[in-house]
C-alpha positions as CSV (number, residue, x, y, z in Angstrom):
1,X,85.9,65.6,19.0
2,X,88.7,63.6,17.1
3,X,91.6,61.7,18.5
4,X,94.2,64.0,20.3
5,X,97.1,64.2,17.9
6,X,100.5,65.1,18.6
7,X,102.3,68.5,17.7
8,X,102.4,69.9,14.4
9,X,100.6,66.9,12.1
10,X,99.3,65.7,15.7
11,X,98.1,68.1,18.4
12,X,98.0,67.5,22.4
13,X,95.6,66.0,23.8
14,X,94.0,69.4,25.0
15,X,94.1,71.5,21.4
16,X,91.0,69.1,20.1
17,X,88.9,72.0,22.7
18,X,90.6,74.7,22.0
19,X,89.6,77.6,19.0
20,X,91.6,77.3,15.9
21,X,92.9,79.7,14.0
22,X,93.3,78.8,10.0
23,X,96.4,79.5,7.7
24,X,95.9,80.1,4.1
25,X,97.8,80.2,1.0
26,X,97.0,79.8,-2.7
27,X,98.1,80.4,-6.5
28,X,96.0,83.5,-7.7
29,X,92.2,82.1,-9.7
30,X,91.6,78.8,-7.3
31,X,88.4,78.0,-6.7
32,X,86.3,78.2,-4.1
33,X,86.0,74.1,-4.7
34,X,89.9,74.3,-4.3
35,X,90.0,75.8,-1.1
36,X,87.0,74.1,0.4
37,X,88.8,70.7,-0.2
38,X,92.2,72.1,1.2
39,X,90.2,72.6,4.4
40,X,88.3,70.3,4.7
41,X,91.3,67.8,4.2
42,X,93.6,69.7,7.1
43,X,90.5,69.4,9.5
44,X,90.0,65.9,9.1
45,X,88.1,65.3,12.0
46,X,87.8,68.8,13.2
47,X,84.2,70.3,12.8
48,X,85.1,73.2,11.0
49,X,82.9,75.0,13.8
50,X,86.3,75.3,15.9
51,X,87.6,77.7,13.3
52,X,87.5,80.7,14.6
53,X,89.6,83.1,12.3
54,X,91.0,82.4,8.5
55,X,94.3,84.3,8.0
56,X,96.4,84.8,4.8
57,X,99.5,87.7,3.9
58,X,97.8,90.9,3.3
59,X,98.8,90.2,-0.8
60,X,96.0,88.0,-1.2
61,X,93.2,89.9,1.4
62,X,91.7,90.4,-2.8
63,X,91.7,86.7,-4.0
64,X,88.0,85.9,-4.6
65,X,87.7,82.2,-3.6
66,X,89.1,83.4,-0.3
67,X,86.6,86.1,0.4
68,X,84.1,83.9,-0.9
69,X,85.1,80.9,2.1
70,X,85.4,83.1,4.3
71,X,81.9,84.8,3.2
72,X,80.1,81.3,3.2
73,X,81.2,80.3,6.6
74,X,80.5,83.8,8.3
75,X,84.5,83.8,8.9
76,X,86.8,87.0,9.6
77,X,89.9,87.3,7.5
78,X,92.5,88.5,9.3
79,X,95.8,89.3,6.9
80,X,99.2,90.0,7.8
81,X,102.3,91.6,6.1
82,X,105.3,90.7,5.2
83,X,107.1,91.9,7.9
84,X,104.7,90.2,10.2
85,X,105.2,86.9,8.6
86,X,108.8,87.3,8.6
87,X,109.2,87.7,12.2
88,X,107.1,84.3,13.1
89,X,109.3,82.7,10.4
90,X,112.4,83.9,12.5
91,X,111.3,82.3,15.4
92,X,113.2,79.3,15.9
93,X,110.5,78.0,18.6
94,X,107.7,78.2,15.2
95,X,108.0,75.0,14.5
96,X,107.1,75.4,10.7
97,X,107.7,73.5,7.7
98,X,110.2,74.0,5.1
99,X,110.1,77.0,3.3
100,X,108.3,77.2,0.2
101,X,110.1,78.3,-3.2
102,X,106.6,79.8,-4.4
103,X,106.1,82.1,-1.7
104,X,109.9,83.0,-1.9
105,X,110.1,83.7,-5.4
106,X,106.6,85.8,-5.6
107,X,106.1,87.8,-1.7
108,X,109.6,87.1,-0.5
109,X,108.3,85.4,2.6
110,X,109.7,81.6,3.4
111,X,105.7,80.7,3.9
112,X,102.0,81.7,4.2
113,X,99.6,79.4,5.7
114,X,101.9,78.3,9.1
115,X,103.1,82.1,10.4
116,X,99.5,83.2,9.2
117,X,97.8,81.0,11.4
118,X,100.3,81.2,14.5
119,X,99.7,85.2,14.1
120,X,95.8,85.1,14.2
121,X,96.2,82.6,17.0
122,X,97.8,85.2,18.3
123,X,100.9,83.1,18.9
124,X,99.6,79.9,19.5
125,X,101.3,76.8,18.4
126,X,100.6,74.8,15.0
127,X,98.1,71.9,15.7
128,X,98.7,70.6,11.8
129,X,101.1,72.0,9.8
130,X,101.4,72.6,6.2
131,X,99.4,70.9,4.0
132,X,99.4,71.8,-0.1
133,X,96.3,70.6,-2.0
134,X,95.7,71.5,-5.7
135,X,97.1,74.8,-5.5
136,X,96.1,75.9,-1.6
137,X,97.9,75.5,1.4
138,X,96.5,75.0,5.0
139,X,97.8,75.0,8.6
140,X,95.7,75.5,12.1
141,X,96.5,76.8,14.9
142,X,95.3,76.8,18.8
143,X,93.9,79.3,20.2
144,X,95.7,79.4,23.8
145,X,93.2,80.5,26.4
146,X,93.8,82.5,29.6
147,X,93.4,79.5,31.8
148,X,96.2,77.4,30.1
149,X,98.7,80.1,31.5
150,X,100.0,78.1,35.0
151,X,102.0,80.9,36.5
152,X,100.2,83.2,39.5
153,X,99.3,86.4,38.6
154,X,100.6,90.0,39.5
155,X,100.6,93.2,40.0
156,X,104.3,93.6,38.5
């Protein structure tokens, strides 16, 4: 396992066990080469093995090199709407980057690969944020499982 970083660019100590979720964005025609490196550079010392889901807004659930990663590493694609992304975008405990012109100007959404990763992490917080290579864009997200919940349970 790699170093425990801190949040967003570094995660705590205990994301470096947990399932990771992965946020991705890209300019219509990259390559599968594109998005492999854009990866493979957000992971950094993360086997990609911990990715557990790759999640992008539902306008790009069509983009070849996509289906193709996702294809080659036996990887569900979870997309998300507008709407969807909007809503984690509005969240002022999200945590994400800046918004991006790009994905203003063509889906009228302030990002891509940050809210689509929190969604199919099904909430869970950003481990590295936003990270734009050659066209692609990348973010994790942790998986939050059932035992890192501290409060007792109930029947209310």
């Amino acid at each position: 396992m790699p170093d425990a970083p801190a949040p967003a660019d570094n995660a705590p100590p205990q994301a470096a066990a947990l399932a990771l979720a992965l946020g991705i964005g890209c300019r219509s025609g990259v390559t599968l080469a594109q998005i492999e490196a854009a990866v493979q550079a957000r992971l950094g010392d993360w086997p990609l093995a911990t990715v557990k889901a790759v999640a992008t807004l539902d306008a790009k659930a069509a983009e070849p090199a996509l289906l193709a990663f996702c294809a080659a590493h036996a990887l569900p694609l979870r997309t998300f709407t507008r709407e969807q992304v909007a809503a984690v975008v509005a969240d002022a405990d999200a945590r994400l980057s800046a918004p991006s012109a790009a994905a203003q100007a063509r889906f009228g959404v302030a990002g891509v690969c940050e809210p689509c990763a929190r969604l199919a992490a099904d909430g869970g917080p950003l481990v590295r944020a936003k990270l734009a290579l050659d066209g692609v864009t990348v973010a994790l997200a942790a998986f939050v499982p059932f035992a890192a919940f501290t409060a007792p349970l109930t029947d209310n």
